[in-house]
Backbone as XML, in Angstrom:
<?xml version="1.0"?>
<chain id="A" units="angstrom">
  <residue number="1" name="UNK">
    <atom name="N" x="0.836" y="-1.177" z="0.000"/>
    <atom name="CA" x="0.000" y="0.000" z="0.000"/>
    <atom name="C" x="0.888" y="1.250" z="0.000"/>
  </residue>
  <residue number="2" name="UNK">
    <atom name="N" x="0.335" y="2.150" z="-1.121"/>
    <atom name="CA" x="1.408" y="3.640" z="-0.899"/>
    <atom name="C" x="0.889" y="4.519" z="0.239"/>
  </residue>
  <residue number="3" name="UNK">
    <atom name="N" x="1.462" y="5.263" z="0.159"/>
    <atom name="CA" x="1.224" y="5.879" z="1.571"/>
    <atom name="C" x="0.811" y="7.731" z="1.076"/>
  </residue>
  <residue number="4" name="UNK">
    <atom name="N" x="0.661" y="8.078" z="1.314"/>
    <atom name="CA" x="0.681" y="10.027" z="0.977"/>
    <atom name="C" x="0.749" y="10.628" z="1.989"/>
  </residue>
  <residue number="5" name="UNK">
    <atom name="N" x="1.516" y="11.710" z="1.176"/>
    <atom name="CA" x="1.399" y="12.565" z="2.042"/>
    <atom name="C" x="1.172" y="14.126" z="2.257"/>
  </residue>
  <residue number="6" name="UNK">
    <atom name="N" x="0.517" y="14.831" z="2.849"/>
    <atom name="CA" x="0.488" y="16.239" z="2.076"/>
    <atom name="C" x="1.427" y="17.136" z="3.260"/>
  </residue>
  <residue number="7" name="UNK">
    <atom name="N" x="1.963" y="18.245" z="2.104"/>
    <atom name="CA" x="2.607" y="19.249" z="2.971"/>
    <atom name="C" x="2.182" y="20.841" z="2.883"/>
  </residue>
  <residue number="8" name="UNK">
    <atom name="N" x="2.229" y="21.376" z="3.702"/>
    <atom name="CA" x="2.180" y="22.541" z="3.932"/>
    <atom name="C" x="3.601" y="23.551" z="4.198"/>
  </residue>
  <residue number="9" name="UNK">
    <atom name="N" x="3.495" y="24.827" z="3.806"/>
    <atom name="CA" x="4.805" y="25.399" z="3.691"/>
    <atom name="C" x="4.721" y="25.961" z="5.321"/>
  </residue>
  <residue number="10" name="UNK">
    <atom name="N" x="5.897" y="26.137" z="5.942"/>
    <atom name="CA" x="5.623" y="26.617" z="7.175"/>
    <atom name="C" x="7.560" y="27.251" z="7.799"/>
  </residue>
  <residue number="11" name="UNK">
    <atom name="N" x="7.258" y="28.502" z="6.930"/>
    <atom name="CA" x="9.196" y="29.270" z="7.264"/>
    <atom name="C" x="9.683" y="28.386" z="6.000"/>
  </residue>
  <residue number="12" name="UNK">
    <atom name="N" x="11.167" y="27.891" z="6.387"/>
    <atom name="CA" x="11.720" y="27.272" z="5.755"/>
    <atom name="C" x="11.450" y="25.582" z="5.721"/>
  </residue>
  <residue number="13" name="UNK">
    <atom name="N" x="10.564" y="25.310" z="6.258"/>
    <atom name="CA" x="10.090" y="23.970" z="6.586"/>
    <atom name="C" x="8.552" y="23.704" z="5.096"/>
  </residue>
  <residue number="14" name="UNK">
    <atom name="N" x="9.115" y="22.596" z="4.818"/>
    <atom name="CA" x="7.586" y="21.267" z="4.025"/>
    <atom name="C" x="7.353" y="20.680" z="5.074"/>
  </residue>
  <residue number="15" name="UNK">
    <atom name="N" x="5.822" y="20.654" z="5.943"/>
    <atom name="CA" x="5.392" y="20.469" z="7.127"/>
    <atom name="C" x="4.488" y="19.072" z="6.482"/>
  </residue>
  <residue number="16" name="UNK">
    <atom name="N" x="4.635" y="17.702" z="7.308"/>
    <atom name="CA" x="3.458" y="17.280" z="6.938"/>
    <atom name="C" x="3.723" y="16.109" z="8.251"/>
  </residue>
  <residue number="17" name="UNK">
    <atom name="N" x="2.184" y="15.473" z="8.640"/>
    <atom name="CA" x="1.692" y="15.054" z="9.875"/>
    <atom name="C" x="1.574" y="13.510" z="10.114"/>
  </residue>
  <residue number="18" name="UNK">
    <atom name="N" x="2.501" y="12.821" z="10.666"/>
    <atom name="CA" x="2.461" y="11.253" z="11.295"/>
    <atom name="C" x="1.765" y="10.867" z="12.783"/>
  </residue>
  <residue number="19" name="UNK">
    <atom name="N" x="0.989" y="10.461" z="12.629"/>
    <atom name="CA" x="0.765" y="9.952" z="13.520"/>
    <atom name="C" x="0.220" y="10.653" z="14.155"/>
  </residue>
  <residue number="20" name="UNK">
    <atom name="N" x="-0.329" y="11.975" z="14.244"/>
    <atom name="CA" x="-0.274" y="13.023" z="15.104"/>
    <atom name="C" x="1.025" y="14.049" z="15.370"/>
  </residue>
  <residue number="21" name="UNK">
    <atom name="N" x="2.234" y="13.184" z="14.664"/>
    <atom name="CA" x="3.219" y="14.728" z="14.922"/>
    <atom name="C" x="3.161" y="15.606" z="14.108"/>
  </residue>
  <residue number="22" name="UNK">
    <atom name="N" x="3.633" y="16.737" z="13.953"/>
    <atom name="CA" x="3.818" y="17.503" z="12.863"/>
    <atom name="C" x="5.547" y="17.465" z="12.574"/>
  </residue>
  <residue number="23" name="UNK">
    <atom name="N" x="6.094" y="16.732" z="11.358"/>
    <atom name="CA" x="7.553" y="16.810" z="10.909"/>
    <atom name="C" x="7.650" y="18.155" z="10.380"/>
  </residue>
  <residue number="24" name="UNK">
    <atom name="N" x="8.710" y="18.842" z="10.144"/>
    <atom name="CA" x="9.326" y="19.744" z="8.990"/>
    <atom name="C" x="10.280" y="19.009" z="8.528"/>
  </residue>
  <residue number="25" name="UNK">
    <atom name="N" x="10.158" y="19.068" z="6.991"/>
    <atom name="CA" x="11.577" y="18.662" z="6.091"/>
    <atom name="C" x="12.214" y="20.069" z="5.710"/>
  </residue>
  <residue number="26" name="UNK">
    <atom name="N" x="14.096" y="19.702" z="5.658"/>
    <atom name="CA" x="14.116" y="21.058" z="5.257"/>
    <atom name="C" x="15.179" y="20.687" z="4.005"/>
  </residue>
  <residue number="27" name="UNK">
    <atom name="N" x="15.521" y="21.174" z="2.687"/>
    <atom name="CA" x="16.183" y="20.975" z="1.904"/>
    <atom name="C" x="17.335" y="21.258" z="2.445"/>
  </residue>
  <residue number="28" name="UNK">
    <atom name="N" x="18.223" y="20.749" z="2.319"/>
    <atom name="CA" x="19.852" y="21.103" z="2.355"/>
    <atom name="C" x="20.259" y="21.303" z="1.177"/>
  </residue>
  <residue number="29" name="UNK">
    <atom name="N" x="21.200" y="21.743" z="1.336"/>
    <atom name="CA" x="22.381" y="23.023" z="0.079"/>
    <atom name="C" x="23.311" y="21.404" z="-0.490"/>
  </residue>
  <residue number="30" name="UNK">
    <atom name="N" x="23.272" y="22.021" z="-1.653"/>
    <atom name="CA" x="24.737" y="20.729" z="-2.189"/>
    <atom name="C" x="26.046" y="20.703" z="-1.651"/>
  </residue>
  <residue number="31" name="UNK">
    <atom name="N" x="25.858" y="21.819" z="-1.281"/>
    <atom name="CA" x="27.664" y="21.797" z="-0.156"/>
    <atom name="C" x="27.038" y="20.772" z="1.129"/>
  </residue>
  <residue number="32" name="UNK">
    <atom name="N" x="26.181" y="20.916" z="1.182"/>
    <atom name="CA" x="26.209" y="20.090" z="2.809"/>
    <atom name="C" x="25.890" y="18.437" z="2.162"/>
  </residue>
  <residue number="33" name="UNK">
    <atom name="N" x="24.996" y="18.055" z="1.004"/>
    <atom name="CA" x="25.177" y="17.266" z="0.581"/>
    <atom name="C" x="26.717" y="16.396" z="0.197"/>
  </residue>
  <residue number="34" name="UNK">
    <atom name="N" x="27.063" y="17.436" z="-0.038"/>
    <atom name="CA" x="28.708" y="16.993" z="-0.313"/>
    <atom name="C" x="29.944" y="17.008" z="0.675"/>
  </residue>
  <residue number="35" name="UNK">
    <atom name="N" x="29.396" y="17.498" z="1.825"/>
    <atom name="CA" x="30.451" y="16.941" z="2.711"/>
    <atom name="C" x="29.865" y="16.220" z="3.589"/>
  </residue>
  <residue number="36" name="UNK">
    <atom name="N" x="28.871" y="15.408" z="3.520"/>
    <atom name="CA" x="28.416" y="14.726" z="4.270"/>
    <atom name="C" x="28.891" y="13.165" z="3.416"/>
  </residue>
  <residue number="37" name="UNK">
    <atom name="N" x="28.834" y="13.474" z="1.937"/>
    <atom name="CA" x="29.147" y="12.451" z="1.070"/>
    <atom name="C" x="30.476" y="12.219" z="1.320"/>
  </residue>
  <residue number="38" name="UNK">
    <atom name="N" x="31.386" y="12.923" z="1.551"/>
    <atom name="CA" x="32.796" y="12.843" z="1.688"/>
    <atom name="C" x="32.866" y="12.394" z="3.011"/>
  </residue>
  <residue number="39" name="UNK">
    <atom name="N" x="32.492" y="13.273" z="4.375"/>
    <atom name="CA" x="32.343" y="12.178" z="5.501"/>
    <atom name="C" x="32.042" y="10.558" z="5.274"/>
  </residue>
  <residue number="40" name="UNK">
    <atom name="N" x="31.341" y="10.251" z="5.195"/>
    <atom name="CA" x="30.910" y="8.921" z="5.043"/>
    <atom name="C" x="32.019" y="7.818" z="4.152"/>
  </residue>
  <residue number="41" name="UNK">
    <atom name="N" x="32.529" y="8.756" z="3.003"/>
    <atom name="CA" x="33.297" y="7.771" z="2.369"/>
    <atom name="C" x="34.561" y="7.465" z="2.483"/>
  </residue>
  <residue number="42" name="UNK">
    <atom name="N" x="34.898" y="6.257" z="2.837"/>
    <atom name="CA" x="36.473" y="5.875" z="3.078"/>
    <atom name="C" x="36.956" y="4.789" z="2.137"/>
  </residue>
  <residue number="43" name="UNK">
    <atom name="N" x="38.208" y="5.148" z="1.939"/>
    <atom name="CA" x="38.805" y="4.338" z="0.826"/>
    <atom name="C" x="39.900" y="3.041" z="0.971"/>
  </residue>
  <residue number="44" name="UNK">
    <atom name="N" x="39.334" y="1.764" z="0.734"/>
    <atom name="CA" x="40.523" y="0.674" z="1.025"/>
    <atom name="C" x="41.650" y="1.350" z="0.416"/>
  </residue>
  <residue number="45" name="UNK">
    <atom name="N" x="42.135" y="1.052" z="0.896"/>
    <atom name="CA" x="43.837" y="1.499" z="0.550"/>
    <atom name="C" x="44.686" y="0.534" z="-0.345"/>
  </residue>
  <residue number="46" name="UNK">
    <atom name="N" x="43.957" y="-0.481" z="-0.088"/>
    <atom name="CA" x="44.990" y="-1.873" z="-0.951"/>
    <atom name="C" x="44.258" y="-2.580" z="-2.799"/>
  </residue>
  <residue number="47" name="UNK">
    <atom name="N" x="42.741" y="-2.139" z="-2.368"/>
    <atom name="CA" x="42.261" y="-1.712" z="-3.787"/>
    <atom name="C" x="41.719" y="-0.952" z="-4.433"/>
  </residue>
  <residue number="48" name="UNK">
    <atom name="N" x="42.076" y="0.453" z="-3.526"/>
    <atom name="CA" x="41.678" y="1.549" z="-4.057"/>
    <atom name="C" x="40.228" y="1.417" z="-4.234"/>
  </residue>
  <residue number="49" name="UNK">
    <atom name="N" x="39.225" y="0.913" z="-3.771"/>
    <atom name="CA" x="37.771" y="0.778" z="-3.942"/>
    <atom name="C" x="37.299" y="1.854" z="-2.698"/>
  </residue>
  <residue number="50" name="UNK">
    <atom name="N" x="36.053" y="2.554" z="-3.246"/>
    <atom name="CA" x="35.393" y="3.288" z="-2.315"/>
    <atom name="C" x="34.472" y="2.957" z="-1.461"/>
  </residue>
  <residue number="51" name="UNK">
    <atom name="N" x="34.472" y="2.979" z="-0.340"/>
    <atom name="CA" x="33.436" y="2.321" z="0.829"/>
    <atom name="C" x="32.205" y="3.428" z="1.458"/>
  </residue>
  <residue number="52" name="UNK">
    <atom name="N" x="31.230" y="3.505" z="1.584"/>
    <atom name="CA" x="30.383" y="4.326" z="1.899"/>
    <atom name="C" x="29.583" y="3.765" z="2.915"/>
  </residue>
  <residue number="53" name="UNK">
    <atom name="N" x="29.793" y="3.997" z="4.091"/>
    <atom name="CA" x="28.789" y="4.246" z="5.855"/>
    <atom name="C" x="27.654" y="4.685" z="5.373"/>
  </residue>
  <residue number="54" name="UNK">
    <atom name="N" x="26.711" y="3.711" z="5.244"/>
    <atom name="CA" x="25.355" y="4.169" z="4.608"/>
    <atom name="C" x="24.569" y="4.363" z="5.836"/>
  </residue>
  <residue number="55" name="UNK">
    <atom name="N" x="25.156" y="3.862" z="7.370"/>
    <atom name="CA" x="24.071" y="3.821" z="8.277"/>
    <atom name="C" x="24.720" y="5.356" z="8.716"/>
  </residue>
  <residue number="56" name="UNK">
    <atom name="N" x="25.820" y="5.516" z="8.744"/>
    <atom name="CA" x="26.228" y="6.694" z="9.373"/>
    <atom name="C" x="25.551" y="7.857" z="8.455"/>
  </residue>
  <residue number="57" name="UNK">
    <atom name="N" x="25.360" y="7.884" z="7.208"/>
    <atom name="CA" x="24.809" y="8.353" z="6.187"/>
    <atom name="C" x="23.574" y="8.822" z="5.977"/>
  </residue>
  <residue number="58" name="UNK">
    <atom name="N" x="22.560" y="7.825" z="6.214"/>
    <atom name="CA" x="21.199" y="7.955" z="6.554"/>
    <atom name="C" x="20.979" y="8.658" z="8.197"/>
  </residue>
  <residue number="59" name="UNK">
    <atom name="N" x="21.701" y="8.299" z="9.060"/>
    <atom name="CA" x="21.192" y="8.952" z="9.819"/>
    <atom name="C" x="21.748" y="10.655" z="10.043"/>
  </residue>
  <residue number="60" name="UNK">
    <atom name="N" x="22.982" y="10.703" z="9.567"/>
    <atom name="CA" x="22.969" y="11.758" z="9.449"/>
    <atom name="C" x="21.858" y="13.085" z="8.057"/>
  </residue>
  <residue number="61" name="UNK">
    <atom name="N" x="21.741" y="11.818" z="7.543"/>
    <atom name="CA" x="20.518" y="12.963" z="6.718"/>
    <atom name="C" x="19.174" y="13.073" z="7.742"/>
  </residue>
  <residue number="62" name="UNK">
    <atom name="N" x="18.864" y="12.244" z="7.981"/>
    <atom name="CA" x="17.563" y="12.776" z="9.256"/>
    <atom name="C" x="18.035" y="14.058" z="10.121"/>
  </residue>
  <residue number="63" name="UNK">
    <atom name="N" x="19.416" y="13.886" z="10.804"/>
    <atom name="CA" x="19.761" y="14.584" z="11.432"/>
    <atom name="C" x="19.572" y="16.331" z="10.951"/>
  </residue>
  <residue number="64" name="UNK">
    <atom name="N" x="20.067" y="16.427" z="9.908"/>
    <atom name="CA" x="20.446" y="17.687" z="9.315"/>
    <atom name="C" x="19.242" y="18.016" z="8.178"/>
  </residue>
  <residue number="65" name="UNK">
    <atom name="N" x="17.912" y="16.937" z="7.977"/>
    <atom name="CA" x="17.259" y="17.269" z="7.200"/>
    <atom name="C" x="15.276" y="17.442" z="7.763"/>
  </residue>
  <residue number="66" name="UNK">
    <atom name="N" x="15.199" y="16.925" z="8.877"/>
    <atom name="CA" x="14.167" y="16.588" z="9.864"/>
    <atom name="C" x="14.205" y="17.123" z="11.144"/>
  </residue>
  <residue number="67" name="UNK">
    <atom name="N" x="12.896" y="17.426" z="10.988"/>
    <atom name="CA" x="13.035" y="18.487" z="13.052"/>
    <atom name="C" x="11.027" y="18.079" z="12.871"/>
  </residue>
  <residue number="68" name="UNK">
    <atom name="N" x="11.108" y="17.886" z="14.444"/>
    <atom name="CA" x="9.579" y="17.684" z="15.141"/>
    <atom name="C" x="9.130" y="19.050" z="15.431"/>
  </residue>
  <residue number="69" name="UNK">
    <atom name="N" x="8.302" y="19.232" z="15.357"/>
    <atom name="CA" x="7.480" y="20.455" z="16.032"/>
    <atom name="C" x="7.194" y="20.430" z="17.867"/>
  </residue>
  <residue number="70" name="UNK">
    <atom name="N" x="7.898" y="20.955" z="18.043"/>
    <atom name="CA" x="7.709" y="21.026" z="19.761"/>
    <atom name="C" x="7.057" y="22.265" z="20.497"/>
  </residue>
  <residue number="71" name="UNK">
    <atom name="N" x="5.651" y="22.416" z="20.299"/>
    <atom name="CA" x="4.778" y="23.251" z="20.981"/>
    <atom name="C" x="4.992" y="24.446" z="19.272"/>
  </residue>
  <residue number="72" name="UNK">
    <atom name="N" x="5.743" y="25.761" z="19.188"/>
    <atom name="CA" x="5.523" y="26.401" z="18.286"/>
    <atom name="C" x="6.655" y="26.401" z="17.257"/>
  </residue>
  <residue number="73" name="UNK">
    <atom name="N" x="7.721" y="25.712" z="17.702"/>
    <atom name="CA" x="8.597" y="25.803" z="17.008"/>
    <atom name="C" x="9.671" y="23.773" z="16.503"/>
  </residue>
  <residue number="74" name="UNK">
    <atom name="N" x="10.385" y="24.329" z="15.720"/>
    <atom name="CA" x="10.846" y="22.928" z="15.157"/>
    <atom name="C" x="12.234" y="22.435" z="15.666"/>
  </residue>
  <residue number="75" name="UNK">
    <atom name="N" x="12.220" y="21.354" z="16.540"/>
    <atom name="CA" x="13.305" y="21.167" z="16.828"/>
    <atom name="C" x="14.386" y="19.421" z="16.664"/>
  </residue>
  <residue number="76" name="UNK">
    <atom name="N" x="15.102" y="20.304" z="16.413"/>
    <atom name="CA" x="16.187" y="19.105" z="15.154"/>
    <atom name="C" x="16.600" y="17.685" z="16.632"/>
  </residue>
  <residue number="77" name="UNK">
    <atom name="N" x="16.175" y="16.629" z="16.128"/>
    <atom name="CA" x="16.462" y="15.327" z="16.476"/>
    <atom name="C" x="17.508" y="15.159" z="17.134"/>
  </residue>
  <residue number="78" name="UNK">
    <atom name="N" x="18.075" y="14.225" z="18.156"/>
    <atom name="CA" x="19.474" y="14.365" z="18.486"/>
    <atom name="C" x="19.794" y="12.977" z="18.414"/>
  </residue>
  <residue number="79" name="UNK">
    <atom name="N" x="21.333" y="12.601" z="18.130"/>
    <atom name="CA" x="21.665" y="11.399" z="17.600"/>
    <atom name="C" x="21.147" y="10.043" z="18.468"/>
  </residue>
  <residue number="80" name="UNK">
    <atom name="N" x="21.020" y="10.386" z="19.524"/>
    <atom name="CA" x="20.279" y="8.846" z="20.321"/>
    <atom name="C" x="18.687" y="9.318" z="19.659"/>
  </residue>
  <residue number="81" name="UNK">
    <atom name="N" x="17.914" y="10.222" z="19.906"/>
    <atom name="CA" x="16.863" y="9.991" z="19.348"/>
    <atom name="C" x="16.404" y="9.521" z="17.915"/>
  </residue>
  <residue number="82" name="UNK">
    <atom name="N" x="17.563" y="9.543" z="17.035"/>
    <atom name="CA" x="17.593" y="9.039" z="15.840"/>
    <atom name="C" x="17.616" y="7.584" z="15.920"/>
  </residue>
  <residue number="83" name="UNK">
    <atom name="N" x="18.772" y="7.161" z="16.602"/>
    <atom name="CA" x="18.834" y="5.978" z="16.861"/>
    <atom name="C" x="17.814" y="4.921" z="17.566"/>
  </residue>
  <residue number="84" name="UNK">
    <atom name="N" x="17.319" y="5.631" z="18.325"/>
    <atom name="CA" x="16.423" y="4.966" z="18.894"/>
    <atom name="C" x="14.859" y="4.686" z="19.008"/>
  </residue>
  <residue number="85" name="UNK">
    <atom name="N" x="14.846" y="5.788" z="17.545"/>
    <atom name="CA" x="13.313" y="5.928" z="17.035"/>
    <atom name="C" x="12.357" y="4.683" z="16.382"/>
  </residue>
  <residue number="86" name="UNK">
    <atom name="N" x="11.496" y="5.105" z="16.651"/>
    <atom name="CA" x="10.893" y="3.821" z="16.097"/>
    <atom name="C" x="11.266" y="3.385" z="15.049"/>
  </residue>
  <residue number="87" name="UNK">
    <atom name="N" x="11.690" y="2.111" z="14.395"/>
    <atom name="CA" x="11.823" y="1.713" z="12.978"/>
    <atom name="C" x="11.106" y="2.216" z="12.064"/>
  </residue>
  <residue number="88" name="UNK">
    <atom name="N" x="9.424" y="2.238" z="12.181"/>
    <atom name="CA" x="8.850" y="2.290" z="11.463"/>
    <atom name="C" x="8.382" y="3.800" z="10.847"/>
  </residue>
  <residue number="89" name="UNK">
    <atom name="N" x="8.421" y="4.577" z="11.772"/>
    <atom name="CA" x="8.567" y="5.898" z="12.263"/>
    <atom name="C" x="10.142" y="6.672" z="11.329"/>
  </residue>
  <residue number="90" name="UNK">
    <atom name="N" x="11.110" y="5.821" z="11.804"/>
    <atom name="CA" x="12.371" y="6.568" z="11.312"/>
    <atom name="C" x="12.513" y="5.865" z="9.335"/>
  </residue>
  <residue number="91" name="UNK">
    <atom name="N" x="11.942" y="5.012" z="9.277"/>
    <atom name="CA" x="11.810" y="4.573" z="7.407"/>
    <atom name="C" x="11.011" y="5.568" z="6.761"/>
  </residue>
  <residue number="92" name="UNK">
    <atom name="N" x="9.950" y="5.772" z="7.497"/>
    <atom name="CA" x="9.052" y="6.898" z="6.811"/>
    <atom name="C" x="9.869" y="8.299" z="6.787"/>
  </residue>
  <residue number="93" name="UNK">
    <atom name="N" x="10.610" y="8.639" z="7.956"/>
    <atom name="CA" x="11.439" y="9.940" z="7.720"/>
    <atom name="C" x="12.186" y="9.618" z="6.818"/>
  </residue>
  <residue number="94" name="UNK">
    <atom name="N" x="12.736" y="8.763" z="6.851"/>
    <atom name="CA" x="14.393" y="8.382" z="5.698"/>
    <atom name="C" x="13.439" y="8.579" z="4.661"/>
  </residue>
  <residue number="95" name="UNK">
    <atom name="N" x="12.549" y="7.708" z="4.059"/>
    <atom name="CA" x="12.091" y="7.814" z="2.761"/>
    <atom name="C" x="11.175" y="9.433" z="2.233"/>
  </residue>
  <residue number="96" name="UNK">
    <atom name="N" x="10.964" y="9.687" z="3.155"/>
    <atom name="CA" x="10.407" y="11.362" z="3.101"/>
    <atom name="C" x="11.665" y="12.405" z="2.265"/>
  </residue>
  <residue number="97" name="UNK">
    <atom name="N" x="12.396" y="12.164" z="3.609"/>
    <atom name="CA" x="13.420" y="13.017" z="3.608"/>
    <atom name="C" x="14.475" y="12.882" z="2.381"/>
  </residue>
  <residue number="98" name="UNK">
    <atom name="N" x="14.608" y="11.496" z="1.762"/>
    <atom name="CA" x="15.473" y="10.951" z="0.753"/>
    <atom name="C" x="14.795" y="11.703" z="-0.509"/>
  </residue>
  <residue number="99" name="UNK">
    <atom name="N" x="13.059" y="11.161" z="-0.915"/>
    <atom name="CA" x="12.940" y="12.102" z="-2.204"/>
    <atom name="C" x="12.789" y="13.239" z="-2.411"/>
  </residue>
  <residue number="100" name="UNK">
    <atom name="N" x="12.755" y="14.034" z="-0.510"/>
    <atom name="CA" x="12.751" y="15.499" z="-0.758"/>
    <atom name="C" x="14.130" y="16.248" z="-1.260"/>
  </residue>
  <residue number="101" name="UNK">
    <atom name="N" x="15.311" y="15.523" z="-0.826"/>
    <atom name="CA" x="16.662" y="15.744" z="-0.819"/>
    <atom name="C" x="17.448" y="14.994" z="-1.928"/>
  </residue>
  <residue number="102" name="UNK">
    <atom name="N" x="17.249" y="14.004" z="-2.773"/>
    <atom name="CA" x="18.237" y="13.020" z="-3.163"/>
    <atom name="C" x="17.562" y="13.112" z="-4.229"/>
  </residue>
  <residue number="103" name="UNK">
    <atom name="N" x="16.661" y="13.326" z="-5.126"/>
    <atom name="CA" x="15.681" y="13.046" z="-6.263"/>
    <atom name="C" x="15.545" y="14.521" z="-7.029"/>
  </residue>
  <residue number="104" name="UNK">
    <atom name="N" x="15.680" y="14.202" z="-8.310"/>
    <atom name="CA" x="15.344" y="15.379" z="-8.986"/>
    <atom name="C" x="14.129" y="16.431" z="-8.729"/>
  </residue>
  <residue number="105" name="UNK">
    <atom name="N" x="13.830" y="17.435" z="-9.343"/>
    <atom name="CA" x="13.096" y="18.020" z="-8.738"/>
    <atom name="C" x="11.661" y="17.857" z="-9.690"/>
  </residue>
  <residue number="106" name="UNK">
    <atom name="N" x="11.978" y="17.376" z="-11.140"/>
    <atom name="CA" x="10.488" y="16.488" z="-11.849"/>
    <atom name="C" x="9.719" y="15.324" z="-10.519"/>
  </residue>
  <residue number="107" name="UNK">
    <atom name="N" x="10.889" y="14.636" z="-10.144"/>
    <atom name="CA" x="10.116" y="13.677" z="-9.085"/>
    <atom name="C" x="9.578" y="14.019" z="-7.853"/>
  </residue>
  <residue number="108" name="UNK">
    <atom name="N" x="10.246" y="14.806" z="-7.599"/>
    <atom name="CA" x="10.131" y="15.690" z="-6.072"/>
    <atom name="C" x="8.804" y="16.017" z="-5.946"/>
  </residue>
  <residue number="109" name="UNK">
    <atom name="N" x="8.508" y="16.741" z="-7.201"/>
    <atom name="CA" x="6.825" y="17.168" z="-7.649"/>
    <atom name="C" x="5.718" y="16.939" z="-7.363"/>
  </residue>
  <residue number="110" name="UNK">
    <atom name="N" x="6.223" y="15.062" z="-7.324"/>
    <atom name="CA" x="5.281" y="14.236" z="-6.819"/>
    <atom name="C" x="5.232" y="13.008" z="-5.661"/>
  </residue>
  <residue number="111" name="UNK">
    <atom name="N" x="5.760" y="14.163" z="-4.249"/>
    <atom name="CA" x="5.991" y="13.566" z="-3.315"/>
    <atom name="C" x="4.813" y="12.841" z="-2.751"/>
  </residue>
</chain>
């Protein structure tokens, strides 16, 4: 089953509602895309192949791309609460947050 979702603009935040929370997504800049890409990636040394921390990866995109609404204002996740969020709860952010951030903007269209 797909899921939808609608958003509302709210500051710099795409606002839209789980469960009863209210999320903000917020776009990040390609510079922050790109040193977050460079964080993550480390290189064997003996075959020169590139390795990429996809968990360190994903959660740092929640981190820097997702904030809860706490009474009037939005406030950004902290790394145990990432970690320790519900599974089901933190897939729906990852996948939110992934085609708001990672996907062209024809697809984006049709979040």
């Amino acid at each position: 089953m797909k899921e939808t979702y609608e958003f509302t603009k709210e500051g710099e935040f795409a606002v839209t509602e789980i469960s009863g929370q209210k999320f903000g997504l917020r776009k990040w800049t390609w510079g922050e895309h790109n040193a977050l890409t460079a964080q993550c990636t480390k290189f064997n040394q003996l075959t020169g192949e590139a390795i990429v921390d996809m968990q360190h990866f994903n959660e740092q995109l929640l981190l820097k791309t997702v904030f809860y609404k706490n009474e009037d204002r939005f406030v950004p996740f902290t790394i145990e609460e990432v970690k320790g969020m519900d599974g089901q709860l933190g897939e729906r952010l990852f996948q939110l947050t992934a085609k708001f951030n990672l996907v062209s903007g024809i697809e984006a269209k049709n979040l």
